[in-house]
N, C-alpha and C positions, 0 to 999 in steps of 0.2 A: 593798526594791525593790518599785513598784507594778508591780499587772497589767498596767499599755498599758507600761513599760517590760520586762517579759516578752516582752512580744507582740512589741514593736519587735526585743531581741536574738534570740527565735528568730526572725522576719520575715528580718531580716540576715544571721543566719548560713547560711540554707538557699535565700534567694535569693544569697548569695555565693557557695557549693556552684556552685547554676546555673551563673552567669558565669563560674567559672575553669573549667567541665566546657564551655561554648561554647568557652574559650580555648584547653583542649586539642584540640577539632576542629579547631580553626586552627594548631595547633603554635607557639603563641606562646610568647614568652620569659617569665620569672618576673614580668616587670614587667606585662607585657601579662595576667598572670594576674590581679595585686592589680588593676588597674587595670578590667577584665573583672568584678571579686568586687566590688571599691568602689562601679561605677556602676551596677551592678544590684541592688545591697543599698539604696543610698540612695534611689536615684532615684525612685520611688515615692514615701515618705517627705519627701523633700525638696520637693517640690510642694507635697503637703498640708500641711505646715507653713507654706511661703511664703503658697498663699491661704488658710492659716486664721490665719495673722498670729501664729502664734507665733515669739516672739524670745528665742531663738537657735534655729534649727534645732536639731532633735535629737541629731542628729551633733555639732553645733559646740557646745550644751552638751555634750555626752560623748562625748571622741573616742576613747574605746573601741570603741565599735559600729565605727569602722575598723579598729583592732586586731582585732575579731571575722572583720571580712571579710577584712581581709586573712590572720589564720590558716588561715581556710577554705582561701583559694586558694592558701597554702604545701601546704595538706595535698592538695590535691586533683592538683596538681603533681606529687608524688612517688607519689601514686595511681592516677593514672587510667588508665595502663594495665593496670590491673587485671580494669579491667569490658570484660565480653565486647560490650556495644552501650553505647555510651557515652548517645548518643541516648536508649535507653530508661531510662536513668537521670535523664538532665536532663526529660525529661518528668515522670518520678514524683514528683522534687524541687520541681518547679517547681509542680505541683500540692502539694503539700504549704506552700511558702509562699506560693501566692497563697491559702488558705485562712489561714493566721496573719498574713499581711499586709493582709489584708482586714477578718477581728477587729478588727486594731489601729487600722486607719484609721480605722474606722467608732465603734470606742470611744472615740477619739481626739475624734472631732468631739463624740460625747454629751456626754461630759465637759466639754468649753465651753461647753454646754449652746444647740450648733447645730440648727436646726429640721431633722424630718425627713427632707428630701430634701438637707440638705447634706450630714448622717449617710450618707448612702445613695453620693451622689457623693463624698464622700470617699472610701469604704470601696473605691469602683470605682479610684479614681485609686490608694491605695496600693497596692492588690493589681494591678495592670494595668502602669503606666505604668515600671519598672524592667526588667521583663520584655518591653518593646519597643521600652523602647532600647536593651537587651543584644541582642535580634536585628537590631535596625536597623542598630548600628555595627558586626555583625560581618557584613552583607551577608545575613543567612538570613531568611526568610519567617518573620515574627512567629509565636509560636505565639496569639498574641492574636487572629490574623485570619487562620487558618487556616481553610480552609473547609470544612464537614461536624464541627465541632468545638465545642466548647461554653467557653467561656473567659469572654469578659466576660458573658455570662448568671450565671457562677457566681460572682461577684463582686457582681452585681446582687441575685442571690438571697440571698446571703450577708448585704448589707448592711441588707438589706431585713426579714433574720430578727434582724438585732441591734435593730434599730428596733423589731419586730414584742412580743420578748420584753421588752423596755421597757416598753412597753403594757400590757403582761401583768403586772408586776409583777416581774420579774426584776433580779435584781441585773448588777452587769457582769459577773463570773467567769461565770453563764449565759448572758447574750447573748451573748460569746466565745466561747463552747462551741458554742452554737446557731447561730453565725454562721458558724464555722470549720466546722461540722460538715455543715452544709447544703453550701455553697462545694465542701467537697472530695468530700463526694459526688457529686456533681453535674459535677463533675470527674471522676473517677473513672469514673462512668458512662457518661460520653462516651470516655472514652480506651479502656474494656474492652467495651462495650456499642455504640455509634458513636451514643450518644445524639444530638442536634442536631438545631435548627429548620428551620422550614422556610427555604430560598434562594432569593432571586427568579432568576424565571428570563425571558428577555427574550422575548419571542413577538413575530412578525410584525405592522406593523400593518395591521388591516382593511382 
């Protein structure tokens, strides 16, 4: 198995995690779980595929990676009243794979050997766009566009470090490393620290 399919199934498995731990704040039924774990596993993924013109999607050559998600959200189902804030779990998670999902994205694009700023907008769109439709369709304020909070910057930053280490002479197993590694810090920071830029703020006019 290659590194960007590593990256893909852990990508999948821990944004699926997410989606069935959203499902359980809704108290949805088991289908609403898989369902909840499938579209936020792929969804990311599935985009950059489509504009990076590979055929078959990733999924639909390997429909494992929905076997993956949906395990997740069988386990997470029988789980999740376990966790004392469920909330602060799905945030930790979800940090943890928009940093491997970002990796992959962004390795994803190298590997076709897309020019740098496609690298960089893929890497955004993998690690982003799963994670805002799993909040979109279940009614909650994206964590992508939360305010005072740092999300798509660590995406940007992430992808920008895979590109970065290229340059550098890096193989892909380091840009991965350095890309995921940037990405979740930087996450991290914000979540425990209240890192985040500056907000406009609307002033009166003269």
């Amino acid at each position: 198995m290659s590194l960007l399919s590593l990256l893909d199934y852990a990508s999948v498995l821990v944004f699926a995690l997410t989606g069935a731990l959203v499902a359980s704040r809704a108290q949805l039924d088991i289908v609403g779980f898989c369902f909840f774990a499938c579209l936020t596993a792929v969804g990311g993924g599935t985009v950059r595929d489509v504009l990076l013109d590979r055929n078959p999607v990733f999924w639909m050559a390997d429909p494992a990676y929905l076997g993956v998600a949906s395990g997740a959200a069988l386990l997470v189902f029988f789980t999740a009243h376990l966790f004392e804030s469920r909330y602060r779990v799905l945030v930790w998670l979800d940090a943890c794979a928009l940093a491997v999902a970002v990796a992959a994205g962004s390795g994803v694009a190298q590997a076709l050997g897309q020019s740098a700023p496609v690298v960089v907008v893929m890497g955004m769109i993998t690690g982003c766009l799963g994670g805002l439709m799993r909040d979109v369709v279940s009614n909650e304020v994206p964590l992508v566009l939360k305010q005072g909070e740092l999300y798509v910057t660590c995406a940007f930053a992430g992808s920008c470090a895979t590109v970065l280490a290229a340059l550098l002479g890096f193989g892909p197993g380091e840009s991965a490393l350095a890309c995921g590694g940037v990405a979740f810090v930087l996450r991290a920071g914000s979540i425990l620290f209240g890192w985040c830029l500056p907000v406009y703020r609307s002033r009166p006019p003269r």
